[in-house]
N, C-alpha and C positions, 0 to 999 in steps of 0.2 A: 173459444175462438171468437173475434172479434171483425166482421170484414174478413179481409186478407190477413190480419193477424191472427196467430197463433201464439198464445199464452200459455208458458207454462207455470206451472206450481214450483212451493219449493224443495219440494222432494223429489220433484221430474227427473226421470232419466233420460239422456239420450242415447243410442245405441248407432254408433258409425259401422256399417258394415262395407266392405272391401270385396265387391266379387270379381273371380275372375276376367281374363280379356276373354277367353271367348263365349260368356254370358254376353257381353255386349255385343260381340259378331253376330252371335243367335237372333240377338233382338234385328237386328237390322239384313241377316240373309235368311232364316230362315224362312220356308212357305206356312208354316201355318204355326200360332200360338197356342198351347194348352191356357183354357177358361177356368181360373176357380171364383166359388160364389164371391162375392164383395164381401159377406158379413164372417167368411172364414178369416179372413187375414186379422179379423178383431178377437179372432177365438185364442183361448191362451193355446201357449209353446205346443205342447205334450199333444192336446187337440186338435192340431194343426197336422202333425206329425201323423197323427193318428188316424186321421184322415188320407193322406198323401198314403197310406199303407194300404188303403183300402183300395183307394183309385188303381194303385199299381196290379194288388194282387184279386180283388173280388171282381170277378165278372156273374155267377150267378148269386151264391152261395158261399161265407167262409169260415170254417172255426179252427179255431187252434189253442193249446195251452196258453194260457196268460202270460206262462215265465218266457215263452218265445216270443211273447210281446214285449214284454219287459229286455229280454237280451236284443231286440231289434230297435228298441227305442231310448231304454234307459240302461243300459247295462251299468253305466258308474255310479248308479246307485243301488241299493239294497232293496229287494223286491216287496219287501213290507212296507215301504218306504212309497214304492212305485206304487203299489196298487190302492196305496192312500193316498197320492196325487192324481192319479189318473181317474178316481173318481170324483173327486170334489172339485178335480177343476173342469170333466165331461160337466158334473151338475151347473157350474159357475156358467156355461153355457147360455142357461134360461137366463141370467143376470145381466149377463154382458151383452147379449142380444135384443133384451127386452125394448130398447125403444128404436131399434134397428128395423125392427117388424117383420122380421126373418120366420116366415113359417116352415123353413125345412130342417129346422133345427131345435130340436128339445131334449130333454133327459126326465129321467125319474128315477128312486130310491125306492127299493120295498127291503126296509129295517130286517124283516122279521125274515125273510129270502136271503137275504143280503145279497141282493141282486142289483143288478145297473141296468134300466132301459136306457136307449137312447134312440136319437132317429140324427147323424151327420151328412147332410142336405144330402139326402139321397140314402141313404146306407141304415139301413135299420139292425140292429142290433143286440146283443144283452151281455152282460159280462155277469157273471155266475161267483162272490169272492168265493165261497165258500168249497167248490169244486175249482177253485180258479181255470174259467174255463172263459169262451169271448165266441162270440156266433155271431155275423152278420149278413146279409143278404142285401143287395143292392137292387132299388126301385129305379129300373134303370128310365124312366122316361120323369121320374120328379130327379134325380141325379143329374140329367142334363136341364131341367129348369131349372133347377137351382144355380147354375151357371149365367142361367139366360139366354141357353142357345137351344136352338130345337135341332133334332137328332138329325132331322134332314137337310139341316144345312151346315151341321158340324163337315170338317174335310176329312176328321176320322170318324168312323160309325162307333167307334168303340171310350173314347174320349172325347168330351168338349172342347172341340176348337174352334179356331176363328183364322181366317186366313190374315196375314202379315203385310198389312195393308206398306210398312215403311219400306217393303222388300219392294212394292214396285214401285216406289220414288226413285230408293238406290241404287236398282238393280243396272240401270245402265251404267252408271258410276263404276258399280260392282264389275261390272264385268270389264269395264276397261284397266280397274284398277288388277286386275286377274293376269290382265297381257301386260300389264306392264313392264315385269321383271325380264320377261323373253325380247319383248323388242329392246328393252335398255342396252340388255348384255351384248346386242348387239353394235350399239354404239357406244357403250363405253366398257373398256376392257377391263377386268380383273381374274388374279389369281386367288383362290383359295384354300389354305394348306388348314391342318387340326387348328391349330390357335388363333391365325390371322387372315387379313384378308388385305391383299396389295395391288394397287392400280397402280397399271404398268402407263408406258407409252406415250408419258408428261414429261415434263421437267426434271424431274423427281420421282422416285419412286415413294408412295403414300401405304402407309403401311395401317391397320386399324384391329384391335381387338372386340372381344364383351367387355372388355373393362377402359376403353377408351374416355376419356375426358370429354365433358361438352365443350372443349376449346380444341381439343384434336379432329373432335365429329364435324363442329364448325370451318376451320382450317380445312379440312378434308375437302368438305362442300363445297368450298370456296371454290378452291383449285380443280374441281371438276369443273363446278360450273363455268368457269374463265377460260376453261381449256378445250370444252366442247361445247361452247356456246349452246348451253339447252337450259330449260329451266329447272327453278331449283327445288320444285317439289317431285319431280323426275327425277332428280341426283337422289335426295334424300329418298327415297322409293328403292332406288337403288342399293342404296347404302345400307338401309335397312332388312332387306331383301338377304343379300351377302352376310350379313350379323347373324343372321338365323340359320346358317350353315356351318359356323364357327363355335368350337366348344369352350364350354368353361375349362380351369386349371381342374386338373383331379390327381389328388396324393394320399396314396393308401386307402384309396379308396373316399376319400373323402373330398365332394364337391367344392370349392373355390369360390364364397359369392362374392356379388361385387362389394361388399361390406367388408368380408374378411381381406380381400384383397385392398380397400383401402386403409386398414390396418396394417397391411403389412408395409405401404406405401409410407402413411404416417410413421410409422415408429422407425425407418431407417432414413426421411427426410426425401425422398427420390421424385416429389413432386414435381420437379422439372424436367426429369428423365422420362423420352419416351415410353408409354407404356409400353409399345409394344416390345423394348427392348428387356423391362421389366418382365415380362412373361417367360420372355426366352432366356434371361438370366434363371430364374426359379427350374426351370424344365432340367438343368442341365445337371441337377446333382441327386439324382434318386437317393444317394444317402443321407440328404440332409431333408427329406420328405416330412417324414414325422417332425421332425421341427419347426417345418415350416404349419406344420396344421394345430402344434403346440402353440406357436401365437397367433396364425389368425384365429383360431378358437378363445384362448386364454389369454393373450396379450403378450407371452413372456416368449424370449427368446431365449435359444442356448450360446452359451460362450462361443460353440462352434458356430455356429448359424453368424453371429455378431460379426466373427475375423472372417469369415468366409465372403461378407458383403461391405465389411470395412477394406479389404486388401483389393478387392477389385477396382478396377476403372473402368466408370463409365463416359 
């Protein structure tokens, strides 16, 4: 690292991870944060994990079979396998931390025991290969230093936390944004049936799936917003509000995503045809179900399915 650069090597990986939406809700409504030390997030995979196991389940005292360590942490792999990862990379520990200056965190080997000490900032322990056996006992006032939070001012007694300092930026935001769906419905009308959602009492009746276009959701907005004169992150509030009442397609049990359903768009051309009237075409032939989950799944269509959606008019 360089300044603000970060240089990688050329065997670096990078690793994109993808967490859910309501990780990010958490971060931003929840009252308080769970604290882990700074120098665990350096510790490899398995150690981490191994950790996170502790915190959950040791509050004085804990031992257990190793292979129910192994079935909790590594089940897809083979346990002889696991209990020679899981100690060379506890030892890797002292290496990876070494200029980190982490004193709640060490390991050691005794060959001749064939035993594993360890101390995981906080959690002292031993794993036994030879009886494959795992014993730990939590130091519960170095457990919250090694956080860096004192126990008295954690918000729970039992975990280090820290109170959610973005919760009281947002919180008013938050909570207007709470009423919002209730005061809308009241000025702007819609119906809600299983697959769609229709705002009545315009022009036109607007009609909108989960699988709606970003040019139908736009067009949508539009004609709200022009029609009731409100602004347009209230419609979209709206809009999106009503989506989340609305279900996906399900045939033979098998869920609709909006991937497979633009598969199924692509391969008979219907790009121009409202979706919504797309959906309600698909609904109306429970015989042709399984054919329909044959190509969004796999691509291929049956001869039936084909004349079934060529002889229509849309």
């Amino acid at each position: 690292m360089k300044g603000d650069d970060v240089i990688f090597g050329k065997d670096s990986m990078i690793y994109l991870i993808k967490l859910p939406d309501d990780v990010f809700t958490e971060l931003l409504t929840g009252k308080y944060h769970f604290v882990f030390p700074q120098a665990s997030l350096s510790a490899p995979g398995i150690v981490f994990s191994l950790y996170l196991r502790f915190r959950s389940r040791v509050k004085n005292t804990f031992s257990e079979n190793l292979k129910t360590t192994w079935t909790a942490l590594s089940k897809g792999s083979e346990f002889k396998d696991f209990k020679i990862s899981i100690k060379s990379q506890i030892l890797k520990v002292n290496r990876k931390l070494k200029n980190i200056q982490d004193s709640f965190a060490y390991s050691s080997y005794d060959e001749e025991e064939d035993r594993l000490t360890f101390n995981l900032w906080g959690y002292h322990g031993f794993i036994c290969f030879k009886e494959n056996y795992l014993s730990v006992k939590c130091h519960e006032k170095e457990m919250f230093a090694a956080c860096k939070v004192h126990k008295n001012d954690s918000l729970l007694k039992n975990a280090p936390t820290v109170e959610n300092y973005l919760r009281t930026i947002f919180e008013p935001e938050l909570k207007l944004e709470a009423g919002l769906p209730r005061n809308i419905s009241k000025l702007i009308k819609s119906f809600v049936s299983k697959y769609n959602v229709t705002y009545e009492d315009i022009n036109e009746d607007l009609q909108l799936c989960v699988y709606s276009t970003e040019r139908e959701l736009y067009k949508t907005k539009v004609a709200l917003v022009d029609h009731y004169h409100t602004d347009e992150l209230i419609v979209q509030k709206k809009i999106d509000h009503d989506l989340t009442k609305v279900n996906f397609l399900c045939f033979k049990g098998h869920t609709i995503t909006k991937s497979e359903f633009s598969t199924i768009v692509d391969y008979f051309g219907l790009d121009e045809i409202p979706t919504v009237a797309v959906t309600k075409f698909l609904t109306r032939f429970p015989s042709l179900y399984d054919d329909l989950v044959m190509l969004a799944v796999d691509g291929h269509a049956s001869d039936q399915l084909i004349a079934k959606f060529e002889n229509h008019s849309w």
